[in-house]
N, C-alpha and C positions, 0 to 999 in steps of 0.2 A: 432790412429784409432777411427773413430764415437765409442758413446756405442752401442751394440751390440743389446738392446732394440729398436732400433730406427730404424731399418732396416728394412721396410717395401714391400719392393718388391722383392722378392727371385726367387729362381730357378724355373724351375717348371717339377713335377717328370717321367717326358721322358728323360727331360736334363740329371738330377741325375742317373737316369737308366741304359741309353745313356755312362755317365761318366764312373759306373760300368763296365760297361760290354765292355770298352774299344773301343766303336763303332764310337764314335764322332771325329769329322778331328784334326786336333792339336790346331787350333787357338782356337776352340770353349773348350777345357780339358784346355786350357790355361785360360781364362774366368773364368769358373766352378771352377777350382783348387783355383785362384787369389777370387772369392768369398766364399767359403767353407774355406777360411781363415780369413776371415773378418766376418763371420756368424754361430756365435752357431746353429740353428735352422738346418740350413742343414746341416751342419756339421754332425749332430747328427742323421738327417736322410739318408745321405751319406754314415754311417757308415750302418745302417740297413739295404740299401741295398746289401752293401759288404757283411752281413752276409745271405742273400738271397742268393745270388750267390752264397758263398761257400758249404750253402746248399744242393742247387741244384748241384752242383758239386759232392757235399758227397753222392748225392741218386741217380746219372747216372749213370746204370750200363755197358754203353757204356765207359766208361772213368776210366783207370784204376788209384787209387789215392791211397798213403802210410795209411798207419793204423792211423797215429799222425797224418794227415792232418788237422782232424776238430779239432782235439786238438790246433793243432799250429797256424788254422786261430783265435779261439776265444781266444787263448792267443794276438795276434796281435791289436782286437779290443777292448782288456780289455787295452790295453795299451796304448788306446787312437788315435786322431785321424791319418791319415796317411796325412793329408795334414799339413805342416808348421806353426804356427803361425808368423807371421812378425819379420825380423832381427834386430837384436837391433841393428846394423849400418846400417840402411835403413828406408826408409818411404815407400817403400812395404813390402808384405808378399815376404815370398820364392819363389815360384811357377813363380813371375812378376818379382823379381830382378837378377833372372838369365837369364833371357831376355834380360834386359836392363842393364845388368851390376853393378848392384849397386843399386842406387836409382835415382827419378825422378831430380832427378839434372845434373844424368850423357847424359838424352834424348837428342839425337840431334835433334832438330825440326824442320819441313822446312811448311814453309809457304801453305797453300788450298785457301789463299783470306777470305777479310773481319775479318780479326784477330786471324783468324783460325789457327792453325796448329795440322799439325800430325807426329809421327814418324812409320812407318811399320816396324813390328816387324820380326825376321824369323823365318818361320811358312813351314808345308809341303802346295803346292800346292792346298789343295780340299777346304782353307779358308782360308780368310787373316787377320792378329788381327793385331791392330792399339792402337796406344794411342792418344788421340785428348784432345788439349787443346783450351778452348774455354775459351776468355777473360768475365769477370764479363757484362752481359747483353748483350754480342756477340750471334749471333744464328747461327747457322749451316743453309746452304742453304735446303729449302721448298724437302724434297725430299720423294718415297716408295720405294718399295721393291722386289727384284726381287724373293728374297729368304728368309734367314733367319740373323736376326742381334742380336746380343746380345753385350748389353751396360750396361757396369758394371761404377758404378762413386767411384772414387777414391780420391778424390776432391773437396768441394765446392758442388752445386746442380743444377739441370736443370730442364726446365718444357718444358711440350709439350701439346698438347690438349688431352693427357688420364690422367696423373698425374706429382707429382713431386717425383725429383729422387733424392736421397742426399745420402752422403757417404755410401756405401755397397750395395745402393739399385742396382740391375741390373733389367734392361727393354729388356724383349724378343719382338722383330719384327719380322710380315712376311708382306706378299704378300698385308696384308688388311688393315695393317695402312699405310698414310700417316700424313707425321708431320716435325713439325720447331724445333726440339730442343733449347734453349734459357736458356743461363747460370742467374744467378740468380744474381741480384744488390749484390756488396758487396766481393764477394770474385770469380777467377777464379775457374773455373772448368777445373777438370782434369778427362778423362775416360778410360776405357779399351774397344775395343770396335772389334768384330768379324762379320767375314760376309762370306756365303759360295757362294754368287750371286754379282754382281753391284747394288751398287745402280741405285736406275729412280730418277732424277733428273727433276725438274718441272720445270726450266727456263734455257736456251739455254749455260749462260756463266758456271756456273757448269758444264754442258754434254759437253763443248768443250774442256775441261781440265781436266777430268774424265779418260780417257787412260794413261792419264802422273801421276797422283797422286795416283793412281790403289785403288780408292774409289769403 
């Protein structure tokens, strides 16, 4: 894994919140989890919110809870984090290799055009997470946003017209970016990558093939 210094574009704390409080669809806790493994910084405030929440649990007088409860959650988070650190027979963390089986070796990947490929992962219905492999200087087709996208890189780095994204970093979209993703000279790029909307695709041969590859 990148050093964990180097990781410059993080979650940002709705998602984290979101993750807590168990609100977010699957594909997007899949994301989240898959970078709070890769990332001291959130990790660390991932935990903080889990002790917010048991808090507040501990002070609702609607909700009836055991005497040892707040005892046993801040035993939980003294024992560190609850998300996996990466399997040492794998080149994912936990959270991604039980998706995919294994490791990025075992992905079967089917072709999007232009060098592209992805595998869809199985997720509940309300989002759909993907993993996208983009060849060294390949770009993903011109496309926005109907909703919301969350692209974790796994792999190698990519650039768009806000910044560049390299191992750990994850890039939140919505509705107001549009952009060309473009892997970076030199090594392929690999990502994780969530969407609770379709993409909008900005030239015709993408949107005609957009149903069958459920982008």
């Amino acid at each position: 894994m990148n050093d964990m210094t180097q990781i410059k574009h993080h979650l940002t704390d709705q998602l984290m919140m979101g993750y807590a409080a168990g609100a977010l669809p699957e594909a997007f806790n899949l994301v989240v989890a898959t970078h709070l493994s890769m990332c001291d910084s959130c990790r660390a405030a991932a935990q903080a919110y889990d002790a917010i929440g048991g808090a507040i649990l501990e002070t609702d007088t609607r909700v009836s809870v055991a005497d040892d409860a707040l005892a046993e959650t801040l035993a939980l988070i003294a024992q560190g984090p609850s998300v996996p650190k990466p399997l040492n027979n794998s080149d994912v963390s936990a959270p991604l290799a039980a998706y995919i089986g294994g490791s990025l070796r075992d992905v079967k990947w089917r072709s999007v055009g232009m060098g592209v490929r992805q595998a869809v992962l199985s997720t509940s219905k309300l989002a759909t997470a993907r993993l996208l492999y983009i060849p060294a200087g390949a770009a993903v087709p011109d496309h926005g946003h109907r909703g919301t996208e969350l692209t974790l890189v796994l792999q190698g780095a990519f650039r768009d017209a806000t910044a560049r994204f390299a191992e750990g970093d994850v890039e939140v979209a919505n509705e107001d970016l549009n952009h060309t993703p473009v892997a970076e000279i030199g090594e392929d790029c690999i990502c994780l990558a969530a969407t609770d909307a379709p993409l909008r695709f900005n030239s015709w041969i993408p949107r005609i093939a957009q149903p069958f590859l459920r982008i």
